[in-house]
N, C-alpha and C positions, 0 to 999 in steps of 0.2 A: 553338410552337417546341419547348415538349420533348416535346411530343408525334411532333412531327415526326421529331429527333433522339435520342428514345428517351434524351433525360438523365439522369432519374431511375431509367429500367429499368436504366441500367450503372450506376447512383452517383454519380453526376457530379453535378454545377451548371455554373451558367452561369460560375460565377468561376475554376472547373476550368476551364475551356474557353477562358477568355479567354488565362488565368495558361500553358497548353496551348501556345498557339496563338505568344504572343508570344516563349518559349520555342523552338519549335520553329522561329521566322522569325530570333530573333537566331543561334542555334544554325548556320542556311544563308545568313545573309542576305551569307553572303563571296562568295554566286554572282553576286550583280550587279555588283560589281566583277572577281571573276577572269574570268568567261564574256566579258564586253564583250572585256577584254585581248587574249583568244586570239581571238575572231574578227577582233580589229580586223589582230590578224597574219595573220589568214587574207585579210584584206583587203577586210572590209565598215566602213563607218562607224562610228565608234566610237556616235553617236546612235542607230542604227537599231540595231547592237547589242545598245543597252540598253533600247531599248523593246521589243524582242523578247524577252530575255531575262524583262526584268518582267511584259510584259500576257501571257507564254505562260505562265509559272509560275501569275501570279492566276489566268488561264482555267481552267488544270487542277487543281491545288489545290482550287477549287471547285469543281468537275464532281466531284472524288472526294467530297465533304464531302455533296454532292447526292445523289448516284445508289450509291455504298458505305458512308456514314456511318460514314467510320473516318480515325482522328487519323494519315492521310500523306500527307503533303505532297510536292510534285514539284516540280520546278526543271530548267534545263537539265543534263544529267548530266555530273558530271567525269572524265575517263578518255576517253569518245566528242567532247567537245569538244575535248580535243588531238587525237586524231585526225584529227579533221577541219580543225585547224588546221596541223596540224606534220608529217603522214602525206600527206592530200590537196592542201593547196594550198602545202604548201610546200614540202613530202619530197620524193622522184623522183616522186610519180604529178601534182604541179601543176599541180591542175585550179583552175577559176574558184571562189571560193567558193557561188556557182548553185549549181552541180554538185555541191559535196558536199552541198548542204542536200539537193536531189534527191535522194541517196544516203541520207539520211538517213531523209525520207519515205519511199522505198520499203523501205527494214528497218524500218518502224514498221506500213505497210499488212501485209507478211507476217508480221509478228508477231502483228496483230489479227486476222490470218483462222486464224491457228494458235488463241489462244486463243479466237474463238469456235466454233473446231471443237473445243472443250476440251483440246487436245494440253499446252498449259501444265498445266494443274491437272491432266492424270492421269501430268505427269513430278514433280510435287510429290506427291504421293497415291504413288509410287514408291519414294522416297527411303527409306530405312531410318529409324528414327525416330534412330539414335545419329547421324545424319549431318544431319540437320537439327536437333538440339540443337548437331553443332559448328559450323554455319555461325553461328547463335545467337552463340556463344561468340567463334568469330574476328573477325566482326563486331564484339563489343566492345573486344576485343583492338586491333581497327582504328581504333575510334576513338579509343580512350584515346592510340594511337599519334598520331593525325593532332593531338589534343589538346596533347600532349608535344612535340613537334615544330614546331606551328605555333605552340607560347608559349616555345619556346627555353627549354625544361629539358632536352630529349635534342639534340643536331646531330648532325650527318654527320662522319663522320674520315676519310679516308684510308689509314689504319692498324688503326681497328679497324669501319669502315661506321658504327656510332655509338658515341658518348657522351656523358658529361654534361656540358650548356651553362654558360655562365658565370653562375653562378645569383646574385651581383650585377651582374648584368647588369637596366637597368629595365629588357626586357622580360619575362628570366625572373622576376622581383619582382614584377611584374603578374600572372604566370600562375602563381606558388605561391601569392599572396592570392587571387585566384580559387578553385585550388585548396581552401586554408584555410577560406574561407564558403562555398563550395559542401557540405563533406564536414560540416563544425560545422551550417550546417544541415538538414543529411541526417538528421544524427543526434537536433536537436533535431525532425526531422518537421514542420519548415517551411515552409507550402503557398508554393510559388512559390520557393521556398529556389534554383533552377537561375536564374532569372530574376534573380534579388535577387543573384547572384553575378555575372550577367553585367554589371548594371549598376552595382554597387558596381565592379567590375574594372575599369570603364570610364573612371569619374569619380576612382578612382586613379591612373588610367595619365594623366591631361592634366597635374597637375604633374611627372611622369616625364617626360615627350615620348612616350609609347609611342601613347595616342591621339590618333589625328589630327583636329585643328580643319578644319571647312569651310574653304574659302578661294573658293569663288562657288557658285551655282545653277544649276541647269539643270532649267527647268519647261517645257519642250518633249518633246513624243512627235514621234517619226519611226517612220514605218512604210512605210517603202522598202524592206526587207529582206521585209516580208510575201509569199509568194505566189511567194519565191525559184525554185521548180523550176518556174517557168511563165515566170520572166522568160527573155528571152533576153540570151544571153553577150555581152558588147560587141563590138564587133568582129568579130562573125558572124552569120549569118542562123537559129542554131541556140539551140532553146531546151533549155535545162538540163537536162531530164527529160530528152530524143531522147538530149542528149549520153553520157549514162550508159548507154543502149544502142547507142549508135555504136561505143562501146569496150567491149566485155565483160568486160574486163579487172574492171573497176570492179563489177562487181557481186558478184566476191568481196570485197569489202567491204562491200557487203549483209549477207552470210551474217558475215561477223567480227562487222559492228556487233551482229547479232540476238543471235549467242553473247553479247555481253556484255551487250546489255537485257534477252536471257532470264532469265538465273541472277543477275543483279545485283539486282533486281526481288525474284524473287523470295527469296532470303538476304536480303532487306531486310524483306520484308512477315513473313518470320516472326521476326527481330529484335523488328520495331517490336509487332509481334500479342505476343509474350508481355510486353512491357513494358506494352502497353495493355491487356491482357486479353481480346485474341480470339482466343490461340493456348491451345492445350491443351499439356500438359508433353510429348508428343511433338513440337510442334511444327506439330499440324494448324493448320489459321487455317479459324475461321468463317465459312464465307459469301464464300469468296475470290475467287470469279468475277468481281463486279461488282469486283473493286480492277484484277483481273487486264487485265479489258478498256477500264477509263480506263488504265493502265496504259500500253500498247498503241497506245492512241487520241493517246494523248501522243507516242510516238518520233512517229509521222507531223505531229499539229502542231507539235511543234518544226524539222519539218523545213519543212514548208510558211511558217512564219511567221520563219523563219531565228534560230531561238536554238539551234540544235543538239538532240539527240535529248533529250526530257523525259522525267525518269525520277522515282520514287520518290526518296525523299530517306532516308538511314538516318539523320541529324539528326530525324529528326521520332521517335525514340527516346525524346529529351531531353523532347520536350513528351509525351510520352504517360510518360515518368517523371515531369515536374511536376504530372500529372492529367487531360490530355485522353484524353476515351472516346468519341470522337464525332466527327460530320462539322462540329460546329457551330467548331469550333477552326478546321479547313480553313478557315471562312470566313474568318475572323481574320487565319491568314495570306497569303490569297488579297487580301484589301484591302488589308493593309499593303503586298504587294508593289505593287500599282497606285498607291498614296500613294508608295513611295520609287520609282517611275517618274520622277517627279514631283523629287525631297527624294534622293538618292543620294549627295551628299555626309553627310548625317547616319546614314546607316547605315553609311556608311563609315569611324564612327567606334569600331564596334566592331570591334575588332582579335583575332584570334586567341586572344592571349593572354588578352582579356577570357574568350573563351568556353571555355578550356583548362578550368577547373575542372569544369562541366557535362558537357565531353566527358569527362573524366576520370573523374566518379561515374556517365554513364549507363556507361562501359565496366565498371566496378565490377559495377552491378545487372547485366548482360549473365553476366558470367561464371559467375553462381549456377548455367545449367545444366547446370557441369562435374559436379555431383555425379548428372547423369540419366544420366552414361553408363556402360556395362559396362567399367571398365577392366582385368578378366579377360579378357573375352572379344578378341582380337587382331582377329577375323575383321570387327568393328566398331571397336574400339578405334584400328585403328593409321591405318583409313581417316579418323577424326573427327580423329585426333591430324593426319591429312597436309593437314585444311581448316582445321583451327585455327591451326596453323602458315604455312600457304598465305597465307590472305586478310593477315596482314598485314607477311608479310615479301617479299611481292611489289607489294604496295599495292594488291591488286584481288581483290574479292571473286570474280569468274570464274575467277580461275587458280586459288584457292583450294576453290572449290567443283569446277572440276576433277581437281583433285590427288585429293579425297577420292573421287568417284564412280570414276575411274581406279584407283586402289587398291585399292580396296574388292570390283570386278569382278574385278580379278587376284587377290585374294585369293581369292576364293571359285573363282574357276576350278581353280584350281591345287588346293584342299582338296577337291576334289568336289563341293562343292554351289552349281556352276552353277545348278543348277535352282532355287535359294530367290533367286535375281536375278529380279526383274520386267522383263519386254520392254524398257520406257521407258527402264532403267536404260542395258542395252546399249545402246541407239539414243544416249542421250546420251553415253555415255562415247565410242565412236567419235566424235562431233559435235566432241567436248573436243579429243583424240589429235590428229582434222582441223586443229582450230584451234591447238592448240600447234605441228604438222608446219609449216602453211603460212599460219604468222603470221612 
């Protein structure tokens, strides 16, 4: 096994990796409960739902731990699951939820032939290095937000879009203890210190009310949702895949979903790389192909096995801040999700605000690569400032990594030196334009 996983050649152990792994599954494990929610709005089974969501996360998850041997983990992705619930099957386009999975697979199949034709990895090999230290950077920004947010120490206003929650309030009391042991021990350098915050937060919040007690079981798989773009529609002789090309309409939706698996993906893989130690301080990532093409492999099974498009998780952050360097963590997470297949009310009992603290210090370590970038220089500077700002005052890492490649080209257009732009860069920044025009 460490042979296999190259343990000892990153510095790792087995108890990194466990400590990794557990981390990075409490960190996402809100996916098996929120994903079920949206699809069941979209109108599949709430069971089938969840064993889609579970056995397609375990599948891929391990496939990357396997074939890339690097601590990220995939789950169905957030942002393309409302999509597909509140856009496609219930917006004006209310199509069968068949049909979006269908939609879904096929921006997973074109995605995979892009990166196996390397078009992914030479638009990353592209990027300026000050622009992928700020994707780095807003990404932590984004979580610390999503952290704040989901443990009700910031809320929403009216009057000013946010501010500060009712902080005796038990949930925000839950999410500043969190906080409190997470950051105390960070600073004591205590292995599993994200972990040990999640679950002190957790066993705090049940005399609050903030954690929720089981209240039944459900140890049933259903896998009726499998194989979605092959079923056919009820009520027609027409099967889900045909349906997507019956209407063309629908295939710009294709092309939206890829924009956001494409640049989601990857602003995650170089996040989680410099937390785990396979990115270099410009932000290269070693060896990124094989993540790129499970990656890839994933939008299309989650489309096929109806859990919505699988993507990289930017939560697997946290476990590669607790010490995972390896695929052997992936496994970890990859079985836990197949156990709370099974057990979903006990994972449901970690509450946001358990995990707020975790989110909160990996946002912290994130930020460290503000000091990589030229803040003389504008002609970089102001495009990294428009991705750092982007990813999380829009809550999406695409519009954010758009904002910055868009500027960045107009910048240098305008100063002359179009010519120090690489191809890829234009090709993506019009791709962005397209997608902000005719989103």
């Amino acid at each position: 096994m460490d042979t296999f996983f190259k343990i000892s050649e990153r510095n790792s152990s087995v108890g990194n990796e466990v400590i990794g792994g557990l981390t990075t599954f409490l960190a996402m494990s809100y996916i098996i409960a929120v994903n079920p929610q949206m699809l069941v709005a979209a109108g599949m089974p709430f069971e089938a739902a969840l064993t889609a969501t579970c056995i397609g996360a375990a599948v891929m998850t391990i496939a990357m731990g396997l074939i890339a041997n690097r601590p990220v983990a995939l789950a169905s992705g957030m942002g393309i699951n409302a999509i597909v619930a509140y856009t496609l099957c219930l917006g004006g386009v209310n199509v069968d939820w068949r049909v979006a999975m269908a939609i879904v697979m096929l921006e997973g199949v074109v995605i995979f032939i892009l990166v196996a034709c390397g078009l992914r990895k030479a638009v990353m090999d592209a990027i300026p290095a000050s622009l992928r230290h700020a994707i780095g950077i807003g990404i932590g920004l984004f979580i610390a937000f999503i952290g704040l947010k989901g443990g009700g120490v910031i809320v929403s206003s009216e009057s000013t879009l946010l501010t500060l929650g009712d902080l005796s309030s038990p949930v925000a009391i839950v999410s500043l203890v969190a906080i409190a042991i997470a950051v105390i021990l960070q600073v004591l350098n205590v292995k599993g210190g994200l972990l040990i915050s999640i679950v002190a937060a957790t066993i705090v919040g049940i005399p609050l009310g903030v954690t929720p007690l089981p209240t039944s079981w459900n140890f049933g798989l259903d896998f009726s949702a499998f194989a979605a773009p092959f079923q056919t529609i009820p009520g027609t002789d027409t099967m889900a895949i045909v349906q997507v090309f019956l209407q063309p309409a629908l295939l710009l939706f294709v092309f939206s979903l890829l924009m956001s698996d494409f640049f989601d993906t990857m602003g995650t893989v170089v996040a989680v790389g410099q937390r785990g130690e396979f990115a270099d301080k410009d932000g290269n990532v070693d060896d990124i192909q094989p993540i790129l093409m499970v990656d890839s492999a994933a939008a299309a099974v989650g489309g096929f096995c109806g859990a919505s498009s699988i993507t990289t998780f930017v939560e697997s952050a946290s476990g590669a801040a607790a010490g995972a360097r390896t695929g052997l963590s992936n496994i970890v997470v990859g079985l836990l999700f197949v156990v709370f297949a099974f057990f979903a009310p006990v994972i449901g009992m970690v509450s946001s605000s358990a995990t707020c603290g975790a989110l909160v210090v990996v946002g912290y370590l994130m930020l460290s690569d503000v000091a990589h970038i030229d803040w003389e220089n504008i002609e970089h500077a102001f495009p990294a400032f428009a991705c750092i700002m982007g990813i999380p005052m829009t809550y999406s890492i695409t519009n954010g990594i758009g904002f910055g490649f868009i500027s960045y080209v107009v910048i240098m257009l305008v100063t002359g030196r179009a010519k120090e732009v690489k191809p890829l860069m234009w090709v993506a920044s019009l791709a962005f334009l397209l997608m902000f025009v005719l989103a």
